[in-house]
N, C-alpha and C positions, 0 to 999 in steps of 0.2 A: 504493500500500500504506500509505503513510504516513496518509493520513488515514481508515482504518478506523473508526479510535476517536476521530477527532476531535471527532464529532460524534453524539449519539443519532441522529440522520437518516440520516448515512452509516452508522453501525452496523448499523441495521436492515435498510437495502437492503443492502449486501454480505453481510451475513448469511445476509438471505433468498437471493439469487442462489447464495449459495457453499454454501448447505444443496440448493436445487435442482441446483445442476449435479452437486455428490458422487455424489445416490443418483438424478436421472434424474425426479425425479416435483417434484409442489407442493410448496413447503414446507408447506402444511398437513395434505398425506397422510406427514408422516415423525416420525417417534416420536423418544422426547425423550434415548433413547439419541444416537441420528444426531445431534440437532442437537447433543448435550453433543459429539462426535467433533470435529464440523466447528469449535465455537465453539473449542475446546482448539486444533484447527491455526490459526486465526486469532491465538489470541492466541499461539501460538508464532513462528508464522512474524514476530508483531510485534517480539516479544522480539529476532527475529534479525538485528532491524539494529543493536540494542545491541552482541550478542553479538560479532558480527563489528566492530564497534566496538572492543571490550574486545580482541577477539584482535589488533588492528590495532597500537592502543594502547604494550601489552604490549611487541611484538616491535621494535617503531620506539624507545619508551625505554628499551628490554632491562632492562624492569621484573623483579626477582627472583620468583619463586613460587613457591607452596607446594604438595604434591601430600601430600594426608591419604588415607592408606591404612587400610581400615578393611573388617573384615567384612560390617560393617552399615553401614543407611542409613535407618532409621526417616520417611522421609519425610512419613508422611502424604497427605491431599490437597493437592493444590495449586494449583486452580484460584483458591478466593477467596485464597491468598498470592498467585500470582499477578498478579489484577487490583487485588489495594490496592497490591501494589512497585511497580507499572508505574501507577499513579495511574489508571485509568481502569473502577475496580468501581461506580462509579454509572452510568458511559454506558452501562456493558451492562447494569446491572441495569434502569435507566429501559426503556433498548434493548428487553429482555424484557418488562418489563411493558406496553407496548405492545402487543409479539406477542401477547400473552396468556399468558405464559409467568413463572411463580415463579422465580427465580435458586439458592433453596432445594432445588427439587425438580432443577435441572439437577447442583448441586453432591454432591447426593446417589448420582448416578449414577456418579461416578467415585469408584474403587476404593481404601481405604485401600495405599500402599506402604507393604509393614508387612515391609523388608529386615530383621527383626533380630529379636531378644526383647524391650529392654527401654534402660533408661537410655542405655547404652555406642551405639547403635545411634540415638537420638533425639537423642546428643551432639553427634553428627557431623554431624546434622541442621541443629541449631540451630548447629553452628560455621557450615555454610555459609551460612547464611544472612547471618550476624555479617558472615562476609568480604568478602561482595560488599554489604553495605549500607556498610561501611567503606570502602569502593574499594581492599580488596588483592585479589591476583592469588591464588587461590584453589580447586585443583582437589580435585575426592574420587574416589576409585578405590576400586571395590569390584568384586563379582561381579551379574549380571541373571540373580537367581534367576527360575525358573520360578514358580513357588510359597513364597509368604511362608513364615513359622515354619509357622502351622497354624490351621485357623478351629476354635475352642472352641466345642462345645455342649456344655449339659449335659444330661445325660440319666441318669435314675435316680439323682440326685444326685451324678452321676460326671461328672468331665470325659472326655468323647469329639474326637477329632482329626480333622478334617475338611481337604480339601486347600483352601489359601486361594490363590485364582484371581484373584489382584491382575489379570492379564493379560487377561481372561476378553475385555476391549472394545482390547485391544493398549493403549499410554501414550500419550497423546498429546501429551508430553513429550518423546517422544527421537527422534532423528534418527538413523539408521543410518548406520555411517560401514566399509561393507565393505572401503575402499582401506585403511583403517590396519590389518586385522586382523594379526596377530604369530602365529606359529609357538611352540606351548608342548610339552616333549619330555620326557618321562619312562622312567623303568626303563632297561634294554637295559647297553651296558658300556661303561668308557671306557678308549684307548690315549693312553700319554703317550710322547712322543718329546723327543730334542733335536736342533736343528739343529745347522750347521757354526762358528756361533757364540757356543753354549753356551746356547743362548734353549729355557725349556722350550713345547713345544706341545700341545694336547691333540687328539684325535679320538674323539668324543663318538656311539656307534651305537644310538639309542633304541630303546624296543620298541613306545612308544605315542605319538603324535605326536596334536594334538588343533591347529583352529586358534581362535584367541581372536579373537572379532570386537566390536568396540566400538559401543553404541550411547550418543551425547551428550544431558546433557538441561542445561538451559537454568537455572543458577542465579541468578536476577532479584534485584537488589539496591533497598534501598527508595527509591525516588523519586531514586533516582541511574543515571548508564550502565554502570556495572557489572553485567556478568554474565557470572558462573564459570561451570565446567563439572563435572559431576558425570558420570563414564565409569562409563557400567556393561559387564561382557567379558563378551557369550553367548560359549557352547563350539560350536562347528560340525566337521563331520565331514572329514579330511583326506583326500581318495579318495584321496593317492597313498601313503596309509599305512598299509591294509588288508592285512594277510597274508590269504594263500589260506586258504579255509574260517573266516575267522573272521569275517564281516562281523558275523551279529548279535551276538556279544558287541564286534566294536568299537561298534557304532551303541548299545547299550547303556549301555559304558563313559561313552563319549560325553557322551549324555541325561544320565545321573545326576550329573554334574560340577555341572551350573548346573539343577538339579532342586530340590533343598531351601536353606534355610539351615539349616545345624547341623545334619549327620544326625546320625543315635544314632550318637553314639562308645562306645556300651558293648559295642561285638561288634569286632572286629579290621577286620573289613570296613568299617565303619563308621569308623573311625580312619582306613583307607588312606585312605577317599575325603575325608576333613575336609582333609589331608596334603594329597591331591591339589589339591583347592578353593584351601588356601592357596597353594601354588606355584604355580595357576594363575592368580589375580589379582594377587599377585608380579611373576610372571614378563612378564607382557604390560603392565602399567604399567608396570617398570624401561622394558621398549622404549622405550614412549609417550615416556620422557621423554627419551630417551638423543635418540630418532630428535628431536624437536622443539626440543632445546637446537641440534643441530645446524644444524637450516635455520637458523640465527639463529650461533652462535657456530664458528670454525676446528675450536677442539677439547674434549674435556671437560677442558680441565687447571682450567678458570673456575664447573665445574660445580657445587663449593659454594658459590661466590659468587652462582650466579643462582637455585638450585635448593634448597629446604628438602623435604625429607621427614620428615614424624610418622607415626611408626607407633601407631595406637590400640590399645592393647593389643597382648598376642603375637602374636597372628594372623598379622599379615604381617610378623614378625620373619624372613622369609627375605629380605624384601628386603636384608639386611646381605651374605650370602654371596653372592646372586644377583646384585645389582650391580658385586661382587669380580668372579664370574666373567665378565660383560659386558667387565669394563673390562679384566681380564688376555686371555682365550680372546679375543674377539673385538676388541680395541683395544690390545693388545699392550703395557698397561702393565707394570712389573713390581712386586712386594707393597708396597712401602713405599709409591708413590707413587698406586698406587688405593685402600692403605686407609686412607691422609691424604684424599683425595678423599670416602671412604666413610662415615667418621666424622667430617667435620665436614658433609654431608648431612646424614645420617641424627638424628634426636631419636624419647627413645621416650615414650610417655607410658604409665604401670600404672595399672591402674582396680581393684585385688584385693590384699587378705593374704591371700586365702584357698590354700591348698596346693593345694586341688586344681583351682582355676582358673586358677594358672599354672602354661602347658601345657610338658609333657613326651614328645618322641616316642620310642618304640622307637627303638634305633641301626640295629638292623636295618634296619627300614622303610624312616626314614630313605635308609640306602643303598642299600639294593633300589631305590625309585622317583624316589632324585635323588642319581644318583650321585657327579656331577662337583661337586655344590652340597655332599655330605657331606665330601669330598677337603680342602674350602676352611673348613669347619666344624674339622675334623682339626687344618688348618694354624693356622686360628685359635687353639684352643686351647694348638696345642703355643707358639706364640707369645708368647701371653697368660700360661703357665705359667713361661717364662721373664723374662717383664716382673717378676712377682709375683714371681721364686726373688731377682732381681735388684736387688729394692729390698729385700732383707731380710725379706721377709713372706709367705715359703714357710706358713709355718704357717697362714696361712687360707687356702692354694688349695682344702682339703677343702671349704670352703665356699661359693667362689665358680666351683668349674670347670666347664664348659661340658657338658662328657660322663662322665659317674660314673652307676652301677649302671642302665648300659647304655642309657640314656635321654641324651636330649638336651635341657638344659633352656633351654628359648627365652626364658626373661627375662633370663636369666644373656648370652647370647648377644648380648641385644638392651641391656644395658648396658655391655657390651665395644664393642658394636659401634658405640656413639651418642655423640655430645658433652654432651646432655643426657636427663636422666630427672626427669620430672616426676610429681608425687603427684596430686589430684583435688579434696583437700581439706587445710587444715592441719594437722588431726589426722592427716589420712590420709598426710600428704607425713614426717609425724616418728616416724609408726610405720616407715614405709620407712625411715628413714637409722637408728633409735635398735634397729630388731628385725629385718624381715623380711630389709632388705638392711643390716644395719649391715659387713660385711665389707666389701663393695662402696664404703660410704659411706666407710670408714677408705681404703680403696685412691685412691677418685677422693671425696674430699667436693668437691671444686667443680661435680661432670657433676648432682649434685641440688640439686632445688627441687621448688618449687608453686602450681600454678596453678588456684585453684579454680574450678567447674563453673560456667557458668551454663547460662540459658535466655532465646531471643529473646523479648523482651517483646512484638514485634511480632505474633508469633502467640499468646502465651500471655496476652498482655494486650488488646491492642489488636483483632485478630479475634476470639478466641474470648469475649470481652467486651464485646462494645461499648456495655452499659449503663454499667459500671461505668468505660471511657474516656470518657464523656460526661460525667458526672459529674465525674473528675479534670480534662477540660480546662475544665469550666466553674468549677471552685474553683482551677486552680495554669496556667491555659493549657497550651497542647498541647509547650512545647519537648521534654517528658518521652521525646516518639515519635521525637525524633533522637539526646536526650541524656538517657538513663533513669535518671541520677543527678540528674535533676530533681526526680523522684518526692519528694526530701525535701525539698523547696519546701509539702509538704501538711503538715509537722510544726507549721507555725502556723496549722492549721487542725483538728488532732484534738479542741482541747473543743468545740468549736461543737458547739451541740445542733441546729442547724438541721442542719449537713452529717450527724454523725451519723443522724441521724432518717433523711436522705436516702439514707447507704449503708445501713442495716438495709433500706428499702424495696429497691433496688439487688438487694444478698444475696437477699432472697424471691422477685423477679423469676427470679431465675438459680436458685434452689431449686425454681420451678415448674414453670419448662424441664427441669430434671433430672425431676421427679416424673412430669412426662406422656410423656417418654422411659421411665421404667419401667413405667408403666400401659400403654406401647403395646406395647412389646415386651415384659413379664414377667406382662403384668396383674397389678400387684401397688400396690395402692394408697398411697400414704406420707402421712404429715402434713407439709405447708410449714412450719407452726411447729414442730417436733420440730426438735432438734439433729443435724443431720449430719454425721455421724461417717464421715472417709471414709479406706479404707485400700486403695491402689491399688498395685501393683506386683508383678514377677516373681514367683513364689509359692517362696520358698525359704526351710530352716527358719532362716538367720540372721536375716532380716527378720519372723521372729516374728509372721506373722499368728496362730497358736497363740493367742499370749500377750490375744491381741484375742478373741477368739470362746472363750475362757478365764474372760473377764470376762463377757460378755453370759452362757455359760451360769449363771456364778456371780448374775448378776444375776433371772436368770430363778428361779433353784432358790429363792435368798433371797423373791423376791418369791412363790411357791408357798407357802413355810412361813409368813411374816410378812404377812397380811393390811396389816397398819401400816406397812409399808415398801412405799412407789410412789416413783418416781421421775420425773425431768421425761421427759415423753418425748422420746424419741432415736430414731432412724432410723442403724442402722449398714449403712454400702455398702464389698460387696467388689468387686473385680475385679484377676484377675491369671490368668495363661497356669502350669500346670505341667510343666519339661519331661518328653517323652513316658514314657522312661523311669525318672524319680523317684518311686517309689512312694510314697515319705511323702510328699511334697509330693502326689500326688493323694487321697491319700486324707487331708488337710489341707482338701482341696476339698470332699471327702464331708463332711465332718465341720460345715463350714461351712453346705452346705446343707441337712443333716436338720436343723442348728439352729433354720437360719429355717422348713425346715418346722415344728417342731413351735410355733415361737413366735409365727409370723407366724398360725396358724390356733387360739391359744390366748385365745378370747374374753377372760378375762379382765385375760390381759399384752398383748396386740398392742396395745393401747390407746396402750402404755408404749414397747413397744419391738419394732421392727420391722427383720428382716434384709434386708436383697436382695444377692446375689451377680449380678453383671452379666455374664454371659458374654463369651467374647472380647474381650478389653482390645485397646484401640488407642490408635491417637494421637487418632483420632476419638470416642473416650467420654470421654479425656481431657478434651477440648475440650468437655465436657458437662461433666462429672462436678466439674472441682477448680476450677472458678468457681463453682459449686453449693455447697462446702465451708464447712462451721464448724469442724471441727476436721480438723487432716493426722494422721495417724498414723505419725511415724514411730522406731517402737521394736523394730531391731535391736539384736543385740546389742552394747553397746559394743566400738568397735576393729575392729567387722567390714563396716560400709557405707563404700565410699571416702569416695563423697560424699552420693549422691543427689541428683536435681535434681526429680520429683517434691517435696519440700518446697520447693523456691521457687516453683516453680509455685503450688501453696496460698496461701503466704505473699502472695505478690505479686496475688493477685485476694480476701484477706482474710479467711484461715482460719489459727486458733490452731495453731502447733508443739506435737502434745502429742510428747514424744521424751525418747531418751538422749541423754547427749551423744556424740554420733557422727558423724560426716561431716560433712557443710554445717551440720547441726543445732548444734553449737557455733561457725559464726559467724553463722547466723542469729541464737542468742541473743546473741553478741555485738553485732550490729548494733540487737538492739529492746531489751534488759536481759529478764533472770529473768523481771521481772514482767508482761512480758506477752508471755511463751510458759509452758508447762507442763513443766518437766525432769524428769526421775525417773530412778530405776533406779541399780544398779553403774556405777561408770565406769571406764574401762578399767584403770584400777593397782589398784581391786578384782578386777575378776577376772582379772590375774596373779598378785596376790599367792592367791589360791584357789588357781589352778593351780600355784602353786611352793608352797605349803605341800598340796597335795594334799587340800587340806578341805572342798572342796566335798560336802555330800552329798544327794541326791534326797530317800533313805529318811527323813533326818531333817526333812526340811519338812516331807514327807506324815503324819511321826507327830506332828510339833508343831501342825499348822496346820488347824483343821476346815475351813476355809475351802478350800483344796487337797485335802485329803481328800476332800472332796465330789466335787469338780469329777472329780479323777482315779478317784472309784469308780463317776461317774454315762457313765463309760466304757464302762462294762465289766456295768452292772446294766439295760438294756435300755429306758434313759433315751430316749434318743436315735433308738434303730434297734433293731429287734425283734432282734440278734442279739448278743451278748455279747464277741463274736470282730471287730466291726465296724472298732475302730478300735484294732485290736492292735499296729498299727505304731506307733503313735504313743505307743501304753503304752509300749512296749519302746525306743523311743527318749528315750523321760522317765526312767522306772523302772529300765531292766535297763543302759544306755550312760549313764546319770547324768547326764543331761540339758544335754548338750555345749552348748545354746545358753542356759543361767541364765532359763530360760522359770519354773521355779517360784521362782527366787531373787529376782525383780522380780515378781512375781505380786502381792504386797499392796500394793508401792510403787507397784504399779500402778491397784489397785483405789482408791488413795487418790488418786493423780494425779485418778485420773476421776471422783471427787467434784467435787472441785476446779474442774476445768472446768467444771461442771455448776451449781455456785455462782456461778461467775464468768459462766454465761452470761444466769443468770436477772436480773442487774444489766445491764441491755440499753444503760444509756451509758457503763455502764464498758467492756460489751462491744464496744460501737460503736470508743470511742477505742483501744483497744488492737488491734482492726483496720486500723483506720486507721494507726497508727504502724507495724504490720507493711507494709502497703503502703507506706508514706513509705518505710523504709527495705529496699526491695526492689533499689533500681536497683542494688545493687552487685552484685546474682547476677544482671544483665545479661548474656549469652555476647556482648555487646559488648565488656562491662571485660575481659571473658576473651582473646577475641581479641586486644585492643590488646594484652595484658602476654604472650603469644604472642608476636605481631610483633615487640612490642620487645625483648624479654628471649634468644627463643632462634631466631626465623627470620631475625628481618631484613627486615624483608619494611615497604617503604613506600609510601603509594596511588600507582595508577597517574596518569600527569597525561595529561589527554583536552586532546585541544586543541582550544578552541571555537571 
């Protein structure tokens, strides 16, 4: 097995043999599905002497590790990550060409894992990755949806939701591991008793009993033996837990558990099953870890010592009570001594200010379908309320309690119940201790900190660029691919007119590869020389795509009236997912692509400026689209992006920050200087102080400003779309709700930013160098620096030692 890949010669012969013997015929009567099937189990099965390696490792120097709990898993492809970690993507690409076979067209075959929506989901992506190139011990636990978010078409200028069949050819990434599957118990009622000893007992009678089966996939670390494990828990049916008459609503129940990510929580129904999801990938990872500390250690009393849990946002914030109950009900601890166990485990990270993203169950619900786990929520609270009455600071319990106006609020819970909470970004770590959580931060100020976002270079720079890594290793050498705070080893080299000269060529290269990806799928022609203007992400109104397609209209209408005003031409690209039930946000989608219709077939502006809205965002257009990039767009509104890692992504293959100062985006510009990124807009002590003097107002822009006036009357006067009524949400969310996200309070500062840019770009050495310093100064939004200040700071966590 071992020398598969040793060799182009052996590659091609095992290949061919192990493509004939799978499916029974020649390798040259089988289709290039088959052969991506078989190549995918070669190079797993290669991975798996690492793997077993790493598990070997581990348990021999009772190395500590980490289990990152997490809804999402934005994985992407992972075939060419893959074969560049494990060093052997030229033997099989050579391999290939031999056969006759493109590496390209193989890579194409397999399915985006697209476990998640958006940043939070691609985080956890890129953390794993960080961990096992670093050599720590490194697991992620999530759920093995059936079916991704949703495949986006457009259609009628609407987004339409299609089922995304990531599964469609099985993964040929995971290994089914039916011996570990865990027993997961919901609803039904619980008796408590005490014995003859005063020891309380519970007896615990469910109503739905489901079993969680785990399949492993192989997280490959780069050019090292490192590799973690990423558990994904299908839901499988428990025959011995069917009540009479009810099979097909159990087998139903069932299905629907590991069916979607994110059902619509906007119907009750919808809420139980989100509930249900979460305590089901909870509940069968606490096992995982309880059962696996054990074949290795007496008892869990050492269990924080070996074992770190992050919980990625709320989601699996049940992990707090759930492992309570493990270690009471089933290991006969009693509260003091599992919730010192529990709380120096357990760390949570928040990814949101926003209200309505940190989630809140019904109490109800709650104890309808997890009875014995709300018991220990209860205990919690009454506990914590006495900690609080205790040190004299009754007076903010109103603020920090667990269970109030009949909800239970799970960040609250999962800061009681952590030794640390960490922020996303700077900004975003001191809105948490100074507003959202200041009560929390006065009760516990040492459980916060911040640890800002990154993104593996290895995929965002090094695979999905490999023009633009060719270049850097011929101007600063390659060390940058192990240690990506190399990267500013290129700042003695941004005047050079030669290198410059070199990356604008570079930049056009990657701008063509995007062009003829939209020609092939949009047919929609672009200009390579046009300024790229690219705004990518989850479509929500605090990320203000609005305030973008605000501007283009305002640009388009100006350039109708004024003959003598053209512009340089621009190419602006969207792409983002809205979710199903967000009506403004889809019809933010509409609104976007009647634009580009009417501009994109406007002989005399297409010239100038040209829309394309990209259907279905991935991690795969990604990998097109923001190496492609002259300008990132990122202008939410201030105080409301944690972080964002889309802007490093840009930043780091050499695309200007046009932005608030907001999330990463204020230490991006900390890292390059003002002048060469593009700031604008309110910054966040502008608009509290709006909000605390109440002076914000719509109506008064719209009457001061002809520039807004336009835009907001070319709504509504059948500019756009033959009907008047089109894009009424959007009115009434500016106009009649006074325009909660200061889309027209930044509108001019905005229109003037993008001049700006557009002067800056027509100076092409100026442009060059101030790209280039953004790349120099990328390596720090490495999700390696990230990981390290992780390990050190709040896990513990040191490489495992392999022995040679």
């Amino acid at each position: 097995m071992m020398s598969t890949f040793s060799s182009k010669e052996n590659f091609v012969n095992t290949f061919k043999v192990a493509v004939a013997e799978t499916y029974g015929r020649d390798f040259e009567d089988t289709k290039s599905v088959e052969r991506y099937l078989v190549l995918g189990h070669l190079i797993r099965d290669y991975a798996g002497i690492n793997w077993k390696e790493t598990k070997n490792a581990i348990k021999k120097s009772q190395t500590k590790q980490l289990y990152y709990f997490s809804m999402e898993f934005l994985m992407g492809r992972l075939l060419t990550n893959n074969l560049m970690n494990l060093g052997i993507y030229d033997v099989v690409k050579d391999g290939l060409d031999e056969l006759g076979m493109n590496i390209n067209e193989i890579e194409e075959v397999e399915s985006d894992a697209g476990l998640g929506n958006g940043g939070l989901g691609r985080l956890a992506a890129c953390f794993m990755d960080s961990l096992a190139s670093l050599n720590l011990a490194g697991n992620g636990n999530c759920i093995r949806y059936r079916y991704g978010l949703f495949k986006q078409k457009i259609e009628n200028f609407q987004q339409v939701e299609l089922p995304d069949c990531w599964l469609k050819y099985g993964n040929v990434w995971e290994v089914w591991k039916p011996q570990h599957e865990v027993k997961v118990k919901f609803g039904g009622k619980v008796d408590a008793y005490m014995d003859y000893n005063g020891k309380f007992h519970m007896k615990y009678e469910p109503d739905f009993v489901v079993r969680a089966v785990p399949y492993d996939e192989p997280i490959i670390g780069y050019h090292t033996k490192t590799t973690n494990t990423l558990r994904l828990w299908d839901a499988q049916v428990d025959e011995n837990s069917v009540k009479p008459g009810q099979l097909g609503q159990y087998l139903s129940d069932v299905s629907a558990l590991t069916a979607n990510v994110y059902p619509d929580d906007s119907t009750l129904d919808g809420k139980r099953l989100r509930l249900k999801q979460e305590y089901f990938f909870v509940c069968a990872g606490i096992n995982q870890i309880i059962e696996s500390h054990l074949r290795v250690y007496p008892s869990l009393d050492n269990l924080a010592e070996k074992v770190a849990i992050q919980l990625n946002d709320t989601h699996p914030v049940l992990v707090i009570p759930e492992l309570m109950r493990v270690l009471m009900d089933d290991y006969n601890y009693d509260w003091d001594p599992a919730w010192n166990i529990v709380t120096h485990t357990v760390a949570y990270t928040n990814h949101t200010v926003m209200a309505e993203a940190l989630e809140k169950w019904p109490q109800d619900m709650m104890r309808d379908l997890l009875p014995r786990v709300y018991m220990i929520i209860e205990e919690i609270e009454r506990r914590f309320h006495y900690e609080v009455d205790h040190r004299n600071m009754g007076y903010l319990f109103n603020s920090v309690s667990i269970l109030k106006d009949n909800q239970v609020h799970m960040a609250h819970l999962a800061i009681v119940g952590s030794h640390s909470v960490n922020g996303v970004a700077k900004i975003h770590s001191e809105i948490l201790v100074n507003d959202v959580m200041s009560s929390f931060a006065a009760l516990y100020p040492d459980r916060f900190n911040n640890k800002t976002n990154g993104i593996t270079h290895r995929r965002w720079l090094l695979y999905s660029n490999p023009q633009l890594t060719d270049l850097l290793i011929d101007t600063i050498g390659d060390g940058f691919i192990k240690h990506p705070s190399e990267l500013s080893k290129l700042m003695d080299y941004v005047d050079d007119p030669i290198l410059q000269n070199r990356f604008m060529e570079v930049k056009r290269e990657r701008k063509a590869i995007l062009a003829k990806y939209v020609k092939d799928t949009l047919n929609i022609d672009v200009d390579v020389d046009s300024i790229f203007d690219c705004q990518a992400k989850r479509l929500h109104a605090y990320k203000r795509q609005l305030l973008n397609v605000f501007h283009i209209m305002h640009l388009y209408l100006r350039m109708k009236k004024d003959p003598n005003f053209r512009i340089y031409p621009r190419t602006f690209f969207f792409s983002a997912k809205a979710a199903p039930s967000y009506a403004l946000a889809k019809e933010i989608i509409k609104l976007i692509n009647m634009v580009a219709e009417k501009v994109n077939n406007d002989p005399e502006i297409s010239r100038y400026i040209k829309v394309v809205f990209i259907p279905n965002y991935s991690v795969s257009v990604a990998e097109v689209l923001m190496n492609a990039a002259d300008v990132s767009e990122q202008i939410s509104t201030a105080g409301k992006e944690a972080s964002g890692t889309g802007n490093m992504k840009y930043m780091m293959n050499g695309a200007l920050t046009l932005g608030t100062l907001d999330g990463a985006n204020v230490e991006i510009v900390e890292q390059v200087g003002y002048e060469n990124a593009q700031i604008f807009g309110l910054h966040v002590e502008d608009i509290n102080e709006l909000k605390k003097e109440n002076s914000y107002n719509a109506w008064n822009l719209y009457n001061q400003d002809a520039n807004i006036r336009e835009v907001i009357e070319s709504l509504k006067n059948n500019t756009w779309a033959n009907d008047p009524n089109a894009f009424q949400l959007i009115y009434n969310d500016l106009m009649l709700r006074n325009d909660e996200f200061f889309v027209l309070a930044d509108f001019e500062a905005y229109i003037y930013a993008q001049s700006l840019v557009q002067r800056m770009y027509e100076d092409r050495s100026r442009w060059a160098r101030m790209m280039l310093i953004n790349i120099a100064k990328s390596g720090y939004f490495s999700s390696d620096r990230t990981i390290q200040e992780y390990a050190d700071q709040i896990w513990g966590l040191t490489p495992i030692p392999f022995e040679n």
